[in-house]
KEMARKE-702134 format. One line per 10 residues: number of its first residue (from 1); their letters; for each residue x, y, z of C-alpha. Coordinates in steps of 0.25 Angstrom, whole numbers. Layout:
N
NUM) A) X:Y:Z ~ ...;
END
This chain:
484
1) XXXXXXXXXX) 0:0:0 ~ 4:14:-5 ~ 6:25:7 ~ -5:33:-1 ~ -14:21:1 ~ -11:18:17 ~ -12:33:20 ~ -25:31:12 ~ -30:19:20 ~ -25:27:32;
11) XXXXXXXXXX) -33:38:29 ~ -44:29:26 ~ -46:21:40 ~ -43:34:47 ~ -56:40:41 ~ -62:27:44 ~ -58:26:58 ~ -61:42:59 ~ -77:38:54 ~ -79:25:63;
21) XXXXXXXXXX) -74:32:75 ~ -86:40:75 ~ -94:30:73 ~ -104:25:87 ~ -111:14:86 ~ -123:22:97 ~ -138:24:94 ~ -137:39:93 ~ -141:44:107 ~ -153:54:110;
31) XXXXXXXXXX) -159:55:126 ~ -171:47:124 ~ -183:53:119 ~ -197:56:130 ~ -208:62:129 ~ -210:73:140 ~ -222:81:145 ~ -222:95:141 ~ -226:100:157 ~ -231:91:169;
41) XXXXXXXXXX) -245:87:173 ~ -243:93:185 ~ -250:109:187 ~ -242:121:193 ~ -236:124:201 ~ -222:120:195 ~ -213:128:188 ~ -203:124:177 ~ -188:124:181 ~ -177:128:171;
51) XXXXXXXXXX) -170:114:169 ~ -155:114:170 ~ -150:100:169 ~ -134:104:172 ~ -138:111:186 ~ -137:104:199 ~ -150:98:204 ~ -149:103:217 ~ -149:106:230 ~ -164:105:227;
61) XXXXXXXXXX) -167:101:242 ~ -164:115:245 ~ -178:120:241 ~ -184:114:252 ~ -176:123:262 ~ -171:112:272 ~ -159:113:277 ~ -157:100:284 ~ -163:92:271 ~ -150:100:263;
71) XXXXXXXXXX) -141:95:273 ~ -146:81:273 ~ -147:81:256 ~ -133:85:255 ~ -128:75:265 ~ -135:64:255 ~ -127:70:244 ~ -115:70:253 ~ -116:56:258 ~ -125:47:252;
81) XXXXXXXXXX) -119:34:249 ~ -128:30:237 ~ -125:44:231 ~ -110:41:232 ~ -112:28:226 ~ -119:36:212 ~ -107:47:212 ~ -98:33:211 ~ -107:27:201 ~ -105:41:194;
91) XXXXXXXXXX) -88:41:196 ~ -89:27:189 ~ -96:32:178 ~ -87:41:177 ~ -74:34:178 ~ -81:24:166 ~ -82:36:157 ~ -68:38:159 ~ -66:25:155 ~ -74:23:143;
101) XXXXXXXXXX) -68:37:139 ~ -54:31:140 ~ -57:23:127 ~ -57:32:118 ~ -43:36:121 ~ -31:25:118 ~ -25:17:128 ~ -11:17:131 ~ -4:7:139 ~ 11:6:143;
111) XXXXXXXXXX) 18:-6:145 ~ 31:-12:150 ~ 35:-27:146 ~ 50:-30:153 ~ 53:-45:154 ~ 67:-53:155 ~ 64:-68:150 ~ 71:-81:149 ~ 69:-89:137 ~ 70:-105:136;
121) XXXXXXXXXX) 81:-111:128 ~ 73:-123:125 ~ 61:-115:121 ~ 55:-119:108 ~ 62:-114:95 ~ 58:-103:87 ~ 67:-108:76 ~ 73:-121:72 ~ 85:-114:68 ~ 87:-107:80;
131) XXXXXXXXXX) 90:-111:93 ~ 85:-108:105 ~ 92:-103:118 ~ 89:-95:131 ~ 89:-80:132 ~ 87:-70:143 ~ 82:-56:139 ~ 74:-44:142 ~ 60:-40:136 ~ 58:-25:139;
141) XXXXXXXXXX) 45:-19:134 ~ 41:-5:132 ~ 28:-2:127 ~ 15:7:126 ~ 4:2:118 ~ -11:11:112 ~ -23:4:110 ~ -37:11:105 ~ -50:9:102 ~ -54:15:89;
151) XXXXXXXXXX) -68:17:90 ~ -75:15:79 ~ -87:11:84 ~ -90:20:96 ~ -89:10:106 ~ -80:17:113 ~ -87:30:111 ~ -100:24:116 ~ -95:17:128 ~ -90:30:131;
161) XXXXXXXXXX) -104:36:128 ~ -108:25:139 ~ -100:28:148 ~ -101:44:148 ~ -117:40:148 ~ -116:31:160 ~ -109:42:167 ~ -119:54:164 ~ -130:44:169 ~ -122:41:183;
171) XXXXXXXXXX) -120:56:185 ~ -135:58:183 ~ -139:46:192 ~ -129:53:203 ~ -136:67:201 ~ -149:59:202 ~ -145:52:214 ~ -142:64:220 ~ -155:69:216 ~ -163:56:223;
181) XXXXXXXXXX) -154:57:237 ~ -157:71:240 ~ -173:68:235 ~ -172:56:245 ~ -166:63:258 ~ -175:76:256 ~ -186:66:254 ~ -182:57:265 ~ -181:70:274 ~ -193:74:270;
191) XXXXXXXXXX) -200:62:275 ~ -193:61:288 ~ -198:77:291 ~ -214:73:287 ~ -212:62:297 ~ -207:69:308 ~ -219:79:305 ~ -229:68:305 ~ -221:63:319 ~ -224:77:323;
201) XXXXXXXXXX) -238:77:321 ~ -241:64:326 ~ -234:68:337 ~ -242:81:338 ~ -255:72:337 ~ -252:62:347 ~ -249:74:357 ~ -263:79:354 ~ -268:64:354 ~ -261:59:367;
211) XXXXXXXXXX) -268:74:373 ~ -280:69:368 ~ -278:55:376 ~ -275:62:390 ~ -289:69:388 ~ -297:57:383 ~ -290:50:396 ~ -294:62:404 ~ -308:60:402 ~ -310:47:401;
221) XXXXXXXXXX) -304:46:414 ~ -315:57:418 ~ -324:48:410 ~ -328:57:400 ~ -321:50:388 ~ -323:34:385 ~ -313:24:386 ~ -315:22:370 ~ -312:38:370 ~ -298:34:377;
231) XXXXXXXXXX) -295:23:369 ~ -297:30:356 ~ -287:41:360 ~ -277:32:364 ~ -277:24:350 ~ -276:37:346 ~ -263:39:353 ~ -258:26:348 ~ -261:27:334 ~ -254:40:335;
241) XXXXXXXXXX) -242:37:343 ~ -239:24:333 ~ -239:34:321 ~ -227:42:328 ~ -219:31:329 ~ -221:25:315 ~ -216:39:310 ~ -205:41:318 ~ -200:27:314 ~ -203:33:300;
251) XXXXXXXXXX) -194:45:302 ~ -184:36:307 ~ -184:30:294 ~ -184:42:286 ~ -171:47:295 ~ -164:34:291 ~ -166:37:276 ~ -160:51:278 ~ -147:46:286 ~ -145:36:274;
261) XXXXXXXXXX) -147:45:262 ~ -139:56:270 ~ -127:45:271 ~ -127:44:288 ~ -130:32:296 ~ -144:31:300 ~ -141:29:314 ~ -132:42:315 ~ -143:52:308 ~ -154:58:315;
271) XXXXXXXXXX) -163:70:312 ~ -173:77:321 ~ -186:78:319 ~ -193:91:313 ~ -206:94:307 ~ -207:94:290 ~ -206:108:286 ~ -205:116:273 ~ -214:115:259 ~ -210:111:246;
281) XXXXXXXXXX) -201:120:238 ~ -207:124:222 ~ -199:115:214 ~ -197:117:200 ~ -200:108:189 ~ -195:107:174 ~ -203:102:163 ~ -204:87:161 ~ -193:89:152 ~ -181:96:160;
291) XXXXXXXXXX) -185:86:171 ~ -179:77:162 ~ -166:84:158 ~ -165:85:172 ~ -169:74:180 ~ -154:65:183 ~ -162:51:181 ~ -166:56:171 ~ -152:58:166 ~ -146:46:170;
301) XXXXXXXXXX) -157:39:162 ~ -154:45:149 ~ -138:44:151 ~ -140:29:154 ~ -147:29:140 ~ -135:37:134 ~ -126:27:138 ~ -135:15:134 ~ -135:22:120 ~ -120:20:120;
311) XXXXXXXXXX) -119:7:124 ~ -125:3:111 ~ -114:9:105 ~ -106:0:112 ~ -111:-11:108 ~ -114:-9:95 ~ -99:-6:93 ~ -96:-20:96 ~ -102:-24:82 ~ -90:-19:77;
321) XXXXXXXXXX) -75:-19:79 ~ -66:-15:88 ~ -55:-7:82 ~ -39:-4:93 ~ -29:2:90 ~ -18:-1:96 ~ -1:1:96 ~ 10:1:105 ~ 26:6:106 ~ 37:3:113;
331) XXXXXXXXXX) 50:-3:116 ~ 56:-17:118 ~ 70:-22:122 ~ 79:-31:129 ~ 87:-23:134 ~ 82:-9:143 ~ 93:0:137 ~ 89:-2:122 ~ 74:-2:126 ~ 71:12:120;
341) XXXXXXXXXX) 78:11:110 ~ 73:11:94 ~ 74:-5:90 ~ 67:-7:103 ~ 53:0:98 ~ 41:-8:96 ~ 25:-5:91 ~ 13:-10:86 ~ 0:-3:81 ~ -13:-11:76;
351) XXXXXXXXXX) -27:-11:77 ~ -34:-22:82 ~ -48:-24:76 ~ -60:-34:83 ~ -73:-38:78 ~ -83:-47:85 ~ -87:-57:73 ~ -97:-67:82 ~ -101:-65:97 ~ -115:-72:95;
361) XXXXXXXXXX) -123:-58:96 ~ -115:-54:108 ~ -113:-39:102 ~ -127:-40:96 ~ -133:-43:109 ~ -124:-32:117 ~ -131:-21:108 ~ -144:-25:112 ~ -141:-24:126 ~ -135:-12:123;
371) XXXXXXXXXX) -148:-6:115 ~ -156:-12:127 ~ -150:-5:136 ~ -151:9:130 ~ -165:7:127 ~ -169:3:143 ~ -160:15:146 ~ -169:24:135 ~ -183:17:144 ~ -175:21:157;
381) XXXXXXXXXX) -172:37:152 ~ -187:38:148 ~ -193:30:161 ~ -184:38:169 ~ -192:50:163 ~ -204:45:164 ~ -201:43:181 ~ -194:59:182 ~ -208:64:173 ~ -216:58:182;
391) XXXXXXXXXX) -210:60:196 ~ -210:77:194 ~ -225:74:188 ~ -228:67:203 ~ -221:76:210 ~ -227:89:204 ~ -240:81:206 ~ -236:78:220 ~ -234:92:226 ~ -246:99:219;
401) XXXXXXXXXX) -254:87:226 ~ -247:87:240 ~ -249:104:240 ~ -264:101:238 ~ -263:89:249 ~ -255:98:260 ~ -266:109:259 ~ -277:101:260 ~ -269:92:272 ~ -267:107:280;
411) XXXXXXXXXX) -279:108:278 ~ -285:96:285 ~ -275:95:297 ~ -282:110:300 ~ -296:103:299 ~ -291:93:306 ~ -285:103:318 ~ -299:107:318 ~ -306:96:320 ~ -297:90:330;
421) XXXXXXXXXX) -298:103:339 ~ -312:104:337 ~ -313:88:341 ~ -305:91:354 ~ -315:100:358 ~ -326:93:355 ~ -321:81:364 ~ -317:89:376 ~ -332:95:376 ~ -336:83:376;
431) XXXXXXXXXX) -342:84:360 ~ -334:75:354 ~ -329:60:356 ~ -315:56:355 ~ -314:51:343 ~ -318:65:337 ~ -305:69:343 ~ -297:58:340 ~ -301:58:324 ~ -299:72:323;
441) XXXXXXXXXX) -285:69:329 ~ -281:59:320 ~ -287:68:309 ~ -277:80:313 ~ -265:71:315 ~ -267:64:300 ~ -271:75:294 ~ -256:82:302 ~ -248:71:294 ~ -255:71:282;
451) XXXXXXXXXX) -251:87:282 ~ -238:81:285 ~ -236:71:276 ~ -240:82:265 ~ -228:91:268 ~ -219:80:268 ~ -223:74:254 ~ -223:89:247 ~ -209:89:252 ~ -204:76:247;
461) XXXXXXXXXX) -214:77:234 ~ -205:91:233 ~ -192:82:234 ~ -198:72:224 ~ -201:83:213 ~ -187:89:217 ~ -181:75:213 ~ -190:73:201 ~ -187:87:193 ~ -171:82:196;
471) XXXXXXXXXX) -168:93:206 ~ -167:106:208 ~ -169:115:196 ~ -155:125:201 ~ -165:136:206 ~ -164:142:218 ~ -172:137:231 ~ -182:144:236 ~ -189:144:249 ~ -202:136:248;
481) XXXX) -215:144:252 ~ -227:141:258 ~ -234:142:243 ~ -224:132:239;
END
């Protein structure tokens, strides 16, 4: 062959090389199409939020204006042991990208050979014609060698793609984590100060109830009241006093869920009782669509779709060959003095070229798998839309139901007052019986928890939306109101 022609067949696998190497072998990659809702079914009051996917989702807990809640959400995010286990699972991911990012770069390897060897002198001949005999002599080996993937099929390009994917999705379940730790403590928390409300007011009622027994007593004792009067007020008493335990047992539980989330030992955490305080702050909400773009879960779903795309690039690329290129240079000699010397150099360039011919549909059967996969990840992206759409639709739902409920429960536990004042009265003049009191006591006092209970679900609901719209919207907290 002429030098015009090998620089011509150069030129020519050069441009061919230049055109495969841009070649990928993966579905061409769109985020899953779904169909959204223009607005929610839900009326005002809500406002739409300006959607800003980059910004910090936090600290949304602040709106609700309690300090010790903010203490105990930032210890969480401090100390939780399961959130330390998803910043690990996020440093792996990282650490892989790094990897798969490392094959698109040659290896180089260095390496050192140095032997001193006895040969047999009744070995067997190389040559008739040549005797045999025994030598002693060095071996000393000097060499770095280059090997490379060409990739030109994108394999290594769409692992990569895999990898960087994988990676985005752990840091979105990491963020998203974060997200459902501080939902679950400010829940928890919230929980634990409606119980220690009811405890007050059962409290409060068995005071009022156990008051009502020494007068009942009284006058059956002056035989004015019945024994049937006197029993009735003591199961009264009884029924009453067996709520309080159960919810103090109950607070105990919610006090232990804290302890853990917050990472201390249960045994060494305590926190005094106090009554529920506060209303629900406004909270903003996006349209259905931001909530998408911003939601982490959401995310997450659509990275694990990203990097499922890729993987059928992977496998699709083992349908074809694998293509290294591979050389090395260096020096040999038996003596250590001449070992850099010119006639002591030695290299070798090649290409090794490998193409599967039969594997019983192994490949065939690895890119279904692959195709599988991305299409349960598509089904996973859009389910997990489905479930964020209709979690802000319950809690918008929520609220506007539980402002409703909490006016009309105020409502009854003055009625309730009324009638229990009004009850009292009665009795001691002798114009009612004891079971007008004792019903319009247990009225007030489940009509009291009810109100309770009310407050305490506005809060968490408030949470729950918090979680749902994937944060805070960056805007500055203000204080709730009264209207709010």
């Amino acid at each position: 062959m002429t030098g015009l022609s090998r620089f011509h067949a150069t030129a020519l696998a050069a441009a061919l090389a230049t055109v495969l190497t841009g070649c990928s072998l993966a579905p061409h990659y769109e985020r899953p199409a779904m169909d959204v809702p223009a607005h929610w079914q839900t009326e005002a009051p809500w406002r739409a939020a300006q959607p800003a996917d980059a910004a910090p989702k936090g600290p949304w807990w602040q709106r609700f204006n309690d300090p010790q809640l903010d203490k105990l959400i930032e210890q969480a995010l401090r100390e939780n042991q399961s959130l330390k286990v998803a910043l690990t699972n996020l440093e792996q991911a990282q650490a892989l990208t790094r990897v798969a990012r490392a094959s698109l770069l040659p290896t180089v390897t260095a390496s050192s050979n140095d032997s001193r060897t006895r040969t047999s002198a009744y070995r067997p001949l190389a040559s008739y014609s040549s005797p045999t005999m025994s030598t002693v002599q060095n071996d000393l080996v000097l060499r770095a060698d280059v090997s490379y993937e060409a990739d030109l099929f994108g394999r290594v390009r769409n692992t990569v793609a895999n990898a960087a994917a994988s990676e985005e999705q752990a840091a979105a379940n990491l963020e998203n984590f974060r997200l459902l730790l501080a939902a679950q403590v400010a829940t928890t928390w919230y929980n634990l100060r409606e119980t220690d409300a009811e405890i007050a007011v059962v409290q409060e009622g068995l005071t009022l109830q156990r008051k009502a027994l020494d007068f009942v007593t009284s006058r059956h004792q002056d035989g004015v009241a019945s024994g049937l009067d006197l029993a009735q007020q003591q199961a009264l008493v009884d029924s009453t006093a067996t709520q309080a335990e159960l919810l103090t047992k109950q607070r105990a539980q919610y006090e232990h869920a804290l302890a853990t989330l917050v990472g201390t030992p249960a045994p060494a955490f305590h926190i005094d009782p106090a009554p529920l305080a506060g209303t629900p702050p406004t909270i903003p909400v996006a349209l259905p669509s931001d909530v998408i773009e911003r939601r982490p879960d959401v995310a997450a779903a659509e990275r694990g779709a990203a990097a499922a795309n890729a993987q059928v690039g992977v496998a699709r690329a083992a349908f074809f060959p694998s293509v290294m290129l591979g050389g090395g240079a260096g020096w040999e000699s038996r003596d250590v003095a001449l070992l850099f010397s010119a006639p002591t150099l030695l290299w070798s360039f090649g290409t090794q070229i490998a193409q599967t011919v039969f594997d019983a549909g192994r490949t065939r059967a690895r890119v279904d798998f692959a195709n599988a996969g991305y299409q349960g990840a598509i089904a996973n992206y859009r389910q997990t839309v489905l479930g964020a759409l209709q979690e802000v639709e319950d809690g918008l739902a929520g609220l506007q139901s539980l402002d409703r409920a909490a006016t009309q429960a105020r409502a009854a536990v003055s009625s309730a007052r009324k009638v229990y004042d009004i009850a009292s009265v009665r009795y001691e003049g002798g114009l009612a019986t004891s079971l007008d009191v004792i019903t319009a006591q247990q009225s007030l006092l489940n009509n009291q928890r009810t109100a309770v209970q009310i407050l305490g679900q506005q809060l968490t609901t408030s949470v729950f939306l918090v979680k749902a719209v994937g944060g805070d919207w960056n805007h500055p907290a203000t204080p709730p109101t009264a209207k709010q």
